[in-house]
C-alpha positions in Angstrom: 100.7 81.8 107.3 97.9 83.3 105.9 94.9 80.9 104.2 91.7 81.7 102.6 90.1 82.4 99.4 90.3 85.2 97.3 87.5 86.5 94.7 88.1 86.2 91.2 88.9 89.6 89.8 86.0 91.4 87.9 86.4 91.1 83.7 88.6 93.1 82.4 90.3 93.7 79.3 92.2 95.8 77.6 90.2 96.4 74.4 93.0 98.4 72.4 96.1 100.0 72.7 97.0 102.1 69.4 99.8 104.5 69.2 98.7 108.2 68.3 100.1 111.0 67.8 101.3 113.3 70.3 99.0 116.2 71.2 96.4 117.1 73.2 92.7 115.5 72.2 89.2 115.8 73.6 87.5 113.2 73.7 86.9 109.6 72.5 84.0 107.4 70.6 82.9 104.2 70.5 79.9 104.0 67.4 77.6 107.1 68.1 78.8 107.7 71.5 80.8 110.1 72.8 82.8 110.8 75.9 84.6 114.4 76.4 87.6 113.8 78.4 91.2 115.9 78.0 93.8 113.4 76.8 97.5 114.8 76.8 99.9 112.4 74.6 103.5 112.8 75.0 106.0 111.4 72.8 107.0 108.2 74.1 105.3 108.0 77.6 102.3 105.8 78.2 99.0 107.9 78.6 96.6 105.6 80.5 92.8 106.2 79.5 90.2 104.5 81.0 86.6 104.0 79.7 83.5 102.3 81.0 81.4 99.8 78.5 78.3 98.6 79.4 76.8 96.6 76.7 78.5 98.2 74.1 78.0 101.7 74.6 79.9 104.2 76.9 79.0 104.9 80.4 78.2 108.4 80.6 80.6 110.6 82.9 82.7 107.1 82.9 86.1 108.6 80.6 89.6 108.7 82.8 92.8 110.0 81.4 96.2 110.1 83.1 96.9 108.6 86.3 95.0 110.9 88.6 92.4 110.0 87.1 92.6 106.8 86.2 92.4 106.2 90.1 89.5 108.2 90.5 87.5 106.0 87.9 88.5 103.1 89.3 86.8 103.9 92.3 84.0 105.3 90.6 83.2 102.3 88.2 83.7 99.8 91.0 81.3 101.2 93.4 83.1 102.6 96.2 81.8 106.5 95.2 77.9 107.0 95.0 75.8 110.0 94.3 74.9 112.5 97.2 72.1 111.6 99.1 69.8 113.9 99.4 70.4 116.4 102.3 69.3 119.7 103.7 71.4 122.1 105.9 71.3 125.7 107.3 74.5 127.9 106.1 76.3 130.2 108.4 73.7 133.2 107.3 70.8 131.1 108.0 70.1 130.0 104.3 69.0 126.7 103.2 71.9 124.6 101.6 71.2 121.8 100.1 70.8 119.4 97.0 69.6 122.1 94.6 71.9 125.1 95.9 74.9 122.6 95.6 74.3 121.8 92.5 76.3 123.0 89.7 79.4 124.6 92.3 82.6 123.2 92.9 82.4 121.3 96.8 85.0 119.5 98.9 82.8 118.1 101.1 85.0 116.0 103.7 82.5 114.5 106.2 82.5 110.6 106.1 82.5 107.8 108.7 84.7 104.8 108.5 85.1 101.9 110.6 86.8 99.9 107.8 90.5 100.1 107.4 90.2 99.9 103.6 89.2 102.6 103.1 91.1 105.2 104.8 93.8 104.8 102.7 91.6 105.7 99.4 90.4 108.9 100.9 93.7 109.6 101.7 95.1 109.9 98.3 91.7 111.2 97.0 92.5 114.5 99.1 95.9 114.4 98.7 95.6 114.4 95.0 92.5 117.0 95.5 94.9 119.3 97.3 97.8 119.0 94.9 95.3 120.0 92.2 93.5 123.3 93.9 95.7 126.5 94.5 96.7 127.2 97.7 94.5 127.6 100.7 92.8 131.0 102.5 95.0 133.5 102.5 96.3 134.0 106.5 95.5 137.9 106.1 91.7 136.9 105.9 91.7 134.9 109.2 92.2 136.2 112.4 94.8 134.3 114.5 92.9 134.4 117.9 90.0 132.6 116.7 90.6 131.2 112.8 87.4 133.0 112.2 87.1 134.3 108.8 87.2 138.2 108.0 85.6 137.8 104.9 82.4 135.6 106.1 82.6 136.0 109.6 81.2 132.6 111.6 83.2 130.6 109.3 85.7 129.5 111.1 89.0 127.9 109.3 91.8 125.6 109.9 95.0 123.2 109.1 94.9 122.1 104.9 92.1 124.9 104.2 94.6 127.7 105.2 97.6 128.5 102.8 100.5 127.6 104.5 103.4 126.3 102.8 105.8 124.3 105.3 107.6 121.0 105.9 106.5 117.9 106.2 107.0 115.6 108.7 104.5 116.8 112.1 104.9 120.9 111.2 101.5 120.7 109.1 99.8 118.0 111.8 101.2 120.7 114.2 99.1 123.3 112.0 96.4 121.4 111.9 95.8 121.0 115.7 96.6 124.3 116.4 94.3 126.0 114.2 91.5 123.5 115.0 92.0 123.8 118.7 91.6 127.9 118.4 88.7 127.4 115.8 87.0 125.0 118.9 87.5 126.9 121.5 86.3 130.2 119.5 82.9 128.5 118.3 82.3 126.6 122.0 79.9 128.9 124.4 
């Protein structure tokens, strides 16, 4: 048996629910405010849209449609995603990457350290959603199989989910995934 207390959940509400009709739309108000977010309404199906209020006016960046999303805000309103600290690195050319040269680009950045068992399974499903969304992989003609180096930008070195391989489930891609890192390792190691 398990004893304890649990918190009380956080306020929520729902505010509204109004049928509309089907179509696609592009955003939504509250008074003066206004948040751009796609919102595709099917005939009969339930389109979930989430929106953050903070004393009565819309959180800017804080407008979720669909389920993906949905998700994804949930995190982001409760806390558990924060800006990008600041941070400087040196690119495979010797260039300076950092804060201002990420800015505006499209990143998957997947470096983060967890001791907590409650989170794993959100970054989980963050990627996996991440990878259903984003076309396939590098192509395998760019790589070279002896060392998973790149052809195209060579010291970048490539492996398991970031190559485009199509397979079953079930070990084949953790398979994948060793293999290719393993090669990429023993490539980059003196």
């Amino acid at each position: 048996m398990v004893s304890g207390s649990v918190p009380a959940a956080p306020d929520e509400r729902e505010l509204l629910a109004v049928p509309v009709p089907a179509g696609t739309y592009t955003g939504i108000s509250l008074g003066d405010d206004v948040a751009q977010v796609d919102i595709h309404v099917t005939a009969g199906q339930v389109e979930p849209v989430l929106i953050g209020i903070e004393g009565g006016r819309l959180i800017a960046g804080a407008a979720y449609a669909g389920n993906d999303q949905l998700n994804l805000g949930l995190g982001e309103l409760a806390g558990k995603f924060v800006a990008m600290p600041a941070f400087g690195l040196v690119d495979q050319d010797g260039k300076p990457f950092d804060n201002a040269a990420a800015a505006g680009q499209d990143l998957v950045i997947a470096a983060f350290h967890t001791t907590c068992h409650e989170t794993c399974p959100l970054y989980t499903a963050l990627f996996f959603q991440l990878q259903r969304s984003l076309p396939g992989g590098v192509r395998l003609s760019e790589v070279s199989f002896k060392t998973m180096e790149s052809r195209v930008c060579p010291g970048l070195y490539l492996g398991g989910e970031l190559l485009d391989i199509d397979g079953l489930t079930g070990g084949f891609n953790f398979q994948s995934a060793w293999t290719t890192g393993w090669l990429a390792g023993r490539a980059m190691s003196p």
